[in-house]
N, C-alpha and C positions, 0 to 999 in steps of 0.2 A: 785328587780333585783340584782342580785350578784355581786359581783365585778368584777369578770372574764367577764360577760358580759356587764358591765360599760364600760373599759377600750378596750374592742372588739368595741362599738360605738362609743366611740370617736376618735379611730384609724382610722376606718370609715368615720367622720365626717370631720377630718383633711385629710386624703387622697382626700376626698368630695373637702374640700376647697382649699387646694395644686393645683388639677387638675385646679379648677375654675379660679383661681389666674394667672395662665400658659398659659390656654386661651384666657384669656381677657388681658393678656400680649401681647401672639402671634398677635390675630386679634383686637385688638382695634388699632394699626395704621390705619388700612380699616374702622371700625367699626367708630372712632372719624370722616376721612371724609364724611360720610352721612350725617353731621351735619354742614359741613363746607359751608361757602358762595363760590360762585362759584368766588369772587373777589380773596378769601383766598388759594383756591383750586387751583387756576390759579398763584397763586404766590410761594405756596408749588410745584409745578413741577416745575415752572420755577428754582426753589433754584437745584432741582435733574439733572439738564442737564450736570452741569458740574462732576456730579460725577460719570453718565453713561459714559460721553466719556472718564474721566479717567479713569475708569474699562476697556472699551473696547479699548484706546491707550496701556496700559499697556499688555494686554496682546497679541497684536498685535504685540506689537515692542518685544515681548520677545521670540512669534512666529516667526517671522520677520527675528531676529539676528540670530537665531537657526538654519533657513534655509542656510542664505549665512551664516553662520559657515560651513557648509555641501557642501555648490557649491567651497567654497574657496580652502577646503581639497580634491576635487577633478576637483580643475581645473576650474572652473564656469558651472560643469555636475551635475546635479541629478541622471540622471539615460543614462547611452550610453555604448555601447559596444564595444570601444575603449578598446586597451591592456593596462595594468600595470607593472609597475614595483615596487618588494619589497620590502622596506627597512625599517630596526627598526620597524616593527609590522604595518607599512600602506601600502596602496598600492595606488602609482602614476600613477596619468593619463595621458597615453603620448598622446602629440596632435602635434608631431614632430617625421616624421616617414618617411622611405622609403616605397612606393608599391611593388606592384607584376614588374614595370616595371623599380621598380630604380628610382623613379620621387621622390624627398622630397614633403613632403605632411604636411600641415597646418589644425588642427583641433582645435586649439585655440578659443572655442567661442568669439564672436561678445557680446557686450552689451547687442543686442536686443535676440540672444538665449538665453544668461544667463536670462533675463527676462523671458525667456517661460521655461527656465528649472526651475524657481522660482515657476511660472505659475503649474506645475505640482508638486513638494514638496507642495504648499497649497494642490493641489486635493490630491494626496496620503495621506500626515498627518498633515499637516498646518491646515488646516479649524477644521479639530479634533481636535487638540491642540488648536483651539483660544476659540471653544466652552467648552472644557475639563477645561478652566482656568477660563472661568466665569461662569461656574457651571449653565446657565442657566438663569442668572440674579437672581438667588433664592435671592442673599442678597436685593433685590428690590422690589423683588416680595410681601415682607412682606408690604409695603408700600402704594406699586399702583399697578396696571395691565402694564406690559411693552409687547410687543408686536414687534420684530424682523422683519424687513424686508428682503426681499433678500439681497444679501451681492456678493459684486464683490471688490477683493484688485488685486491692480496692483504695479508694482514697476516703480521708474523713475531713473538711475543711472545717476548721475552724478561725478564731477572728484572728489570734496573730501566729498560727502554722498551719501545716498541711501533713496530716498523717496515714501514711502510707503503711497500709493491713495488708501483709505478706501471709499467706495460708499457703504453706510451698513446704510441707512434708519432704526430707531428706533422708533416704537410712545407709547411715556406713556401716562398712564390717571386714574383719578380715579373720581368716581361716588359718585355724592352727591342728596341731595337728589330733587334737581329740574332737574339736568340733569347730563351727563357726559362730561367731562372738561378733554380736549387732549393737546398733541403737541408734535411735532415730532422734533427726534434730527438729528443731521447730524454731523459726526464724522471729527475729523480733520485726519490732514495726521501727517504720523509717520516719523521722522527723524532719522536714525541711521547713525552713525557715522563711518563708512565704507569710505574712499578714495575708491572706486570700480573702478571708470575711471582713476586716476593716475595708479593703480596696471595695470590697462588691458595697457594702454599706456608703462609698463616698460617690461611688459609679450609680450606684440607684437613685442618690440625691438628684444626680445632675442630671438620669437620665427622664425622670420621672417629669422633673421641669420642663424637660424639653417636649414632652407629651400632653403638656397643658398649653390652652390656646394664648396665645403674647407671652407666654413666660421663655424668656432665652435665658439660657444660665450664664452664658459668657457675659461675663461683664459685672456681673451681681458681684456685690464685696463678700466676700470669705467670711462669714460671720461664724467664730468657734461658738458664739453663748445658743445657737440655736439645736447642736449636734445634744443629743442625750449624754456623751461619752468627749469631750473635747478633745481628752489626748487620743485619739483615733489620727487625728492630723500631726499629731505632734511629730513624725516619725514619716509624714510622708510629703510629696509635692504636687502639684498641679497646673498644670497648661492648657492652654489652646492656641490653635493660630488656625486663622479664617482661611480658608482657600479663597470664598467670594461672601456675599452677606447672606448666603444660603447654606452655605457647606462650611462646618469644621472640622476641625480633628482635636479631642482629647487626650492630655496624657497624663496618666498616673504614676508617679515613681516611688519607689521607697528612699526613705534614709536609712541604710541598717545602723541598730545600736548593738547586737549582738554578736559574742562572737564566732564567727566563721561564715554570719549573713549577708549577702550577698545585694546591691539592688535589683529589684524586681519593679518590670515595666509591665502596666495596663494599660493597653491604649486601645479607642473605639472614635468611631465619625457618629456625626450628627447631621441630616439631610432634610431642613427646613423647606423646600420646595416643593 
């Protein structure tokens, strides 16, 4: 044999053994449990639960935040056909409006719409985005068999968070060689750090005013002795700037005092004409 075709087979032979090495990397986490006692096997999932629910908190609460990022900037809307007003590159959503008959008019969501407006950012691209981040469980999958259940996320607002009820039944398992060796996870709920019921309490203030006849709220002094709850403001800020003496825009910002929380913007128009 020549040496051109010495050096042809052993390239061969190490290519041979490169792929061998690769595969019995990939599938011998599967391959070593067929070998496992189902005592060992039962205690190997047991170690994987907490690291399915943090894969799947994480990426919920990152879905989560993204959405009420989005209801915030428009008012606690997803999607409604309410007018705007335009300023510095956004457009505000008025929910303080005169009709066709002169009547001020209140479109301020409610807590519980802002939930169903939530409710629809999952159907639209929430539920995409939570499965898009965990790619599938793939990083697991090398492991055991995981197996997804139906999945229902709700929100609960409260005055200083927003708690996200994950109902998203999970079951791993992996197969040894007397039997297959399960168990199912149940996901915690996601905590973000949103004040959503203080803001809605400060936004009803103003917008309520603005629904009464000559009451404008711009301009009225900040009085905390009138709030039931005064540090409601403590932690947050407020603006406006007039487009014209009929149109403004509202903003609500937080201050976080928490840690890991984030500021959060409410902002809504008001359309006196």
């Amino acid at each position: 044999m020549n040496k051109r075709g010495q050096v042809t087979l052993f390239i061969i032979i190490a290519i041979v053994v490169v792929a061998t090495a690769l595969l019995a990397w990939f599938f011998w986490p599967r391959i070593s449990g067929f070998f496992m006692s189902e005592q060992a096997t039962s205690a190997f999932l047991a170690s994987q639960v907490a690291p399915v629910q943090d894969a799947v908190y994480d990426c919920v609460e990152l879905t989560a935040y993204n959405g009420f990022e989005i209801l915030g900037l428009q008012a606690g809307y997803y999607i409604t056909n309410l007018n705007t007003l335009y300023f510095a590159g956004n457009d505000f959503v008025v929910v303080a409006f005169k009709d066709s008959a002169k009547q001020r008019i209140n479109k301020l969501p409610s807590s519980e719409q802002i939930k169903e407006q939530f409710s629809l950012y999952l159907e639209k691209e929430g539920n995409d985005a939570i499965d898009s981040c965990l790619n599938d469980f793939s990083g697991f999958k090398r492991k055991m068999d995981i197996e997804p259940g139906e999945r229902t996320i709700t929100s609960t607002i409260r005055d200083d968070s927003i708690i996200i009820n994950v109902d998203w039944p999970v079951k791993i398992s992996k197969q040894t060689m007397r039997a297959k060796v399960e168990q199912q996870i149940n996901q915690k709920p996601v905590t973000l750090l949103i004040p959503l019921g203080n803001i809605l309490q400060v936004t009803s203030t103003i917008v309520e005013c603005e629904t009464k006849i000559d009451c404008n709220y711009e301009g009225i002094e900040w009085d905390k002795h009138t709030w039931n709850n005064p540090l409601i403001l403590q932690h947050m800020t407020r603006d406006a700037i007039s487009l014209n003496e009929n149109q403004i825009n509202f903003f609500i910002e937080t201050i976080p005092y928490r840690p890991g929380e984030l500021p959060y913007k409410f902002y809504f128009g008001v359309d006196r004409s």
